[in-house]
N, C-alpha and C positions, 0 to 999 in steps of 0.2 A: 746639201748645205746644212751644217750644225746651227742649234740655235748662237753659238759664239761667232759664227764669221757672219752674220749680218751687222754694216757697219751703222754708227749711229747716226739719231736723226736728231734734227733741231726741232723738240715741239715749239720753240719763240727766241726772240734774241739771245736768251740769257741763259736759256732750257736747253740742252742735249742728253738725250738716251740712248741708250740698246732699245731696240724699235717690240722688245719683246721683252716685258717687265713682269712681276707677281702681286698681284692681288692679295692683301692678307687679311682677308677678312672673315675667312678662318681660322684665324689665326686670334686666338682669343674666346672663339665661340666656347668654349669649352676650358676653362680653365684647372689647374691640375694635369692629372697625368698625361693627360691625351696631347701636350704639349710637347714632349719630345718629337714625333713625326715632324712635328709643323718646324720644329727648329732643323732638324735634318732636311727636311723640303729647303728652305732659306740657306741651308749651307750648301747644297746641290744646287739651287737659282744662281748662286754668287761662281759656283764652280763652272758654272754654263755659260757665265758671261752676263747675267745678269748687272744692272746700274740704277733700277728703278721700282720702290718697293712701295708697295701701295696701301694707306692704311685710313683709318679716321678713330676719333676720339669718340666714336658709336659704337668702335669693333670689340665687342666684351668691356664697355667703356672705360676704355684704356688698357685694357690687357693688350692688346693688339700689339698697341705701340709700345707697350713695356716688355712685349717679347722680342720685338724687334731693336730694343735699345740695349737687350741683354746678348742677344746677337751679335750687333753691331761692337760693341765690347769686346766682344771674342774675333772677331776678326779685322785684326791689326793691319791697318795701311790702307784699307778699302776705300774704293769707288764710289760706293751706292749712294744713290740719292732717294732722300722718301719724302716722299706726298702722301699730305693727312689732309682732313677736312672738318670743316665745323658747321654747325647749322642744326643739329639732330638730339643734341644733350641739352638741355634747357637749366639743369642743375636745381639752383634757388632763383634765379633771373624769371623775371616774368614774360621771357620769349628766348629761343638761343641766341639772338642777335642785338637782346635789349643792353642798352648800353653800352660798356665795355667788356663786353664779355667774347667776344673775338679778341682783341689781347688777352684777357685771363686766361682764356681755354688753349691759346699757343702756347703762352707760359707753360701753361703746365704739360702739354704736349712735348715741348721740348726738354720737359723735365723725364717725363715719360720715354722719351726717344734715346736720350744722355747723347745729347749732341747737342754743338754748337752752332748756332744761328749762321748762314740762312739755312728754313727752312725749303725744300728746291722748290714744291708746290703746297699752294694750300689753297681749299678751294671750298667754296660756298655750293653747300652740300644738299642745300634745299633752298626753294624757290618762295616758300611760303614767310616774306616780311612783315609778317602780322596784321593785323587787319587796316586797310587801305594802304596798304608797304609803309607802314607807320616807322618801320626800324630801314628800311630799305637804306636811306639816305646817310645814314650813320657807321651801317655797315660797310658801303663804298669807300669812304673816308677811312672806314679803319683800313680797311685792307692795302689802301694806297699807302697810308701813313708806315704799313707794317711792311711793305717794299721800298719804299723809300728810303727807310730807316734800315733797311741791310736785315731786317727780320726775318724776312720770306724773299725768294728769288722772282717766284711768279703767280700772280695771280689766279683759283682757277673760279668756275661755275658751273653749276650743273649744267647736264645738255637736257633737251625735250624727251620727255619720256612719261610712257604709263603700263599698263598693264598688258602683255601681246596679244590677250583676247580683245582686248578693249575695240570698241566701233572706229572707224578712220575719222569720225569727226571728230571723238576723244584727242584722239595723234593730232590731229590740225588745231586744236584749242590750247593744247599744251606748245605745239610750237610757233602757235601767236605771241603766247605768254612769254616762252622763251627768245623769242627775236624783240619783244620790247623791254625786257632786261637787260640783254648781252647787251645794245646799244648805250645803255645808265651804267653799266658798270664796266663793258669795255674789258673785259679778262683777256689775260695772254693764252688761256689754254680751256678747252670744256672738257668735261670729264663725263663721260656716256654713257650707257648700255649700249652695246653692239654688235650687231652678229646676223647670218643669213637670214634670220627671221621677222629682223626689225624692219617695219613695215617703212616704206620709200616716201617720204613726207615730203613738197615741196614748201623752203621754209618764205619763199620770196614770190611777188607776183610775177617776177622772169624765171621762174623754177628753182631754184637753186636749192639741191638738197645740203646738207650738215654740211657737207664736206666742199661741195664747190663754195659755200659761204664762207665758211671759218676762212678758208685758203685765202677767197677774196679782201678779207679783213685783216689778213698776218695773223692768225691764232693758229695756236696746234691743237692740237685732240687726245685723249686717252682715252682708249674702245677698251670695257670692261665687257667681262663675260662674253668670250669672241663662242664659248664651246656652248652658249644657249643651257647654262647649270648642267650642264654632261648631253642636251639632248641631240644638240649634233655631233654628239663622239657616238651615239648609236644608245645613251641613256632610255632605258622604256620609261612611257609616260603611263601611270596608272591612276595618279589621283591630284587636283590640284594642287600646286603649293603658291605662296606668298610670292614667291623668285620670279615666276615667269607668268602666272595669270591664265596656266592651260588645263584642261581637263580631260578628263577619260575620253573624253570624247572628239578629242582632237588628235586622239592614238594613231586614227584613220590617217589622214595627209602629210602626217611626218615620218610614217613607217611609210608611206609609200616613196617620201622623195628619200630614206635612205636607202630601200632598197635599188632607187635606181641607183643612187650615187654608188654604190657597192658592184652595180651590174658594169658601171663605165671604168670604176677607179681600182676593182677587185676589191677583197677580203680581209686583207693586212691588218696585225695589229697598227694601230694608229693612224690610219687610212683617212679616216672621217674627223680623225684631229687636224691631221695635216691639212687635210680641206680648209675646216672651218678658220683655223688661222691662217693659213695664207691667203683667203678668199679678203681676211681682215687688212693685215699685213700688205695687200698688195691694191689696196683699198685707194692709200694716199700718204704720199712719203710726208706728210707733215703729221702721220696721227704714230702714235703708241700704242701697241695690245696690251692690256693686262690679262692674265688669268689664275683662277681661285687655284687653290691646292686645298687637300687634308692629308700629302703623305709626302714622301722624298720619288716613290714611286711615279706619280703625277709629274710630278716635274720632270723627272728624268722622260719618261713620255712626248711631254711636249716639246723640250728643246730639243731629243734626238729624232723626232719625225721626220721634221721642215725640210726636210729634203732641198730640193732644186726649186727655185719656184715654178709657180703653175704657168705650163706657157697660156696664150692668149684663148687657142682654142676650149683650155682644160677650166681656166677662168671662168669663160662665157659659159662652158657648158654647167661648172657648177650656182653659179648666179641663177640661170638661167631654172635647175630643179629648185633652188631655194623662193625664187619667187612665184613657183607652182605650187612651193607649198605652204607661202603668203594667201596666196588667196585659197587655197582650200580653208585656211584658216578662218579665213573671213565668211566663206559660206557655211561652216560650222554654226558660226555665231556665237562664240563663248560670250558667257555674260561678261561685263567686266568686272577685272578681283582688283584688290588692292594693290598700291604702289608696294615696288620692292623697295624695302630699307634700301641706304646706302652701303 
């Protein structure tokens, strides 16, 4: 099955996708030449069935979006719906969320985008409301005011997240934090980090991970980074970086659970792609995958792997090495690295 015949899903009343979107948040890393790829990636996304283009006003602060609204230009009669975010550019404001500055920062996103309101998602991109969630309550009101108002279509917010090295109490602190926001601000959709690696947090005292809650609640989901920054496409791990929070030293339990995945699933190019998103994709029909690109190459990758889905057996079995290689992780012990940007 091509990444085009998966039909779409509703992340919330208002919200439907192609259940497999592009991240562009490289898109912009690099501004100048290295921008063509990224624009052939997005015209190859659109060719594949793509409807859901992922961005924030952090990505090359605003390159992102303005590559994407030179895009969107060029391809007359389109679909696509894009999701940006705010919370991460602070400008002259003395916080990203002080005063009006989530309407400013749409404005001018949408000026960036060259498109007409609504925005489909837009989503509160960081958790930090300044000191005692001083801006917290102002920001709520914007965001309603700016759906309300036909500005934006949906609501989102961050999901629970930190670094994958990070200690399991780290995981449990952030998704305290996280389950007493979503409640004050009530978003139609979270927007995550997600992938076989992310460690199985219970967010509720009756268990309930991400996924059995958001569902319980009526919210959808947007799983970013399903391919773990390349390390479940078979990427070697050799030196920390900011993206995932792993180390040299965590080379051990992840080469081991690919090599198994490769002993059950064979060799094939895209083998360990196909996994990693469909392991996502078949997660929970109310969420979206995103995933990064830096070429037309990438993409054409991922939407022609997907094959058939994974039956039940091939599912379980891959869950089953990813969370082998959850806790190798943890007996590592990586220290914890810092939060990845948005």
């Amino acid at each position: 099955m091509a990444g085009h015949a998966l039909a779409l899903r509703p992340l919330c009343r208002r919200l439907a996708v192609h259940p497999l979107g592009v991240h562009c948040a490289a898109v912009g890393d690099h501004p100048g030449p290295h921008d063509q790829p990224l624009r052939d990636g997005l015209w190859r996304a659109a060719e594949c069935g793509a409807t859901f283009l992922d961005t924030s006003d952090s990505y090359g602060l605003g390159h992102s979006e303005r590559i994407i609204g030179q895009f969107l230009r060029d391809w007359p009669g389109h679909r696509l719906q894009v999701s940006s975010k705010v919370g991460l550019v602070r400008g002259s404001a003395p916080h990203p969320y002080a005063d009006r500055r989530i309407h400013q920062q749409l404005e001018q996103t949408i000026d960036n985008l060259y498109i007409e309101p609504p925005l489909a998602l837009y989503t509160l991109a960081s958790l930090d409301f300044g000191p005692a969630d001083r801006y917290l309550g102002s920001a709520i009101d914007q965001m309603r005011i700016l759906r309300r108002n036909g500005d934006i279509t949906a609501i989102g917010m961050r999901g629970p997240h930190t670094a994958l090295g990070a200690p399991l109490e780290e995981w449990r602190r952030q998704a305290a934090r996280f389950v007493h926001l979503f409640h004050l601000i009530q978003p139609d959709v979270v927007w995550t980090h997600y992938h076989g690696l992310t460690p199985a947090v219970a967010l509720t005292d009756e268990g309930d991970d991400l996924f059995t809650f958001t569902r319980r609640h009526g919210t959808g989901l947007v799983l970013a980074a399903p391919l773990a920054h390349g390390i479940l496409a078979g990427k070697p791990l050799h030196r920390p970086t900011a993206q995932h929070g792993l180390g040299a030293r965590d080379a051990g339990p992840i080469a081991a659970g690919i090599r198994e995945l490769r002993h059950h699933f064979g060799h094939a190019p895209g083998t360990l792609s196909r996994l990693a998103l469909r392991v996502c994709l078949q997660k929970s029909d109310h969420a979206a995958v995103i995933f990064g690109f830096r070429n037309e190459a990438q993409v054409e990758e991922n939407y022609t792997c997907l094959g058939e889905p994974l039956t039940p057996e091939e599912l379980a079995l891959a869950e089953d090495v990813y969370a082998r290689v959850r806790v190798g992780l943890q007996d590592v012990g990586t220290p914890p690295a810092h939060e990845a940007a948005v």
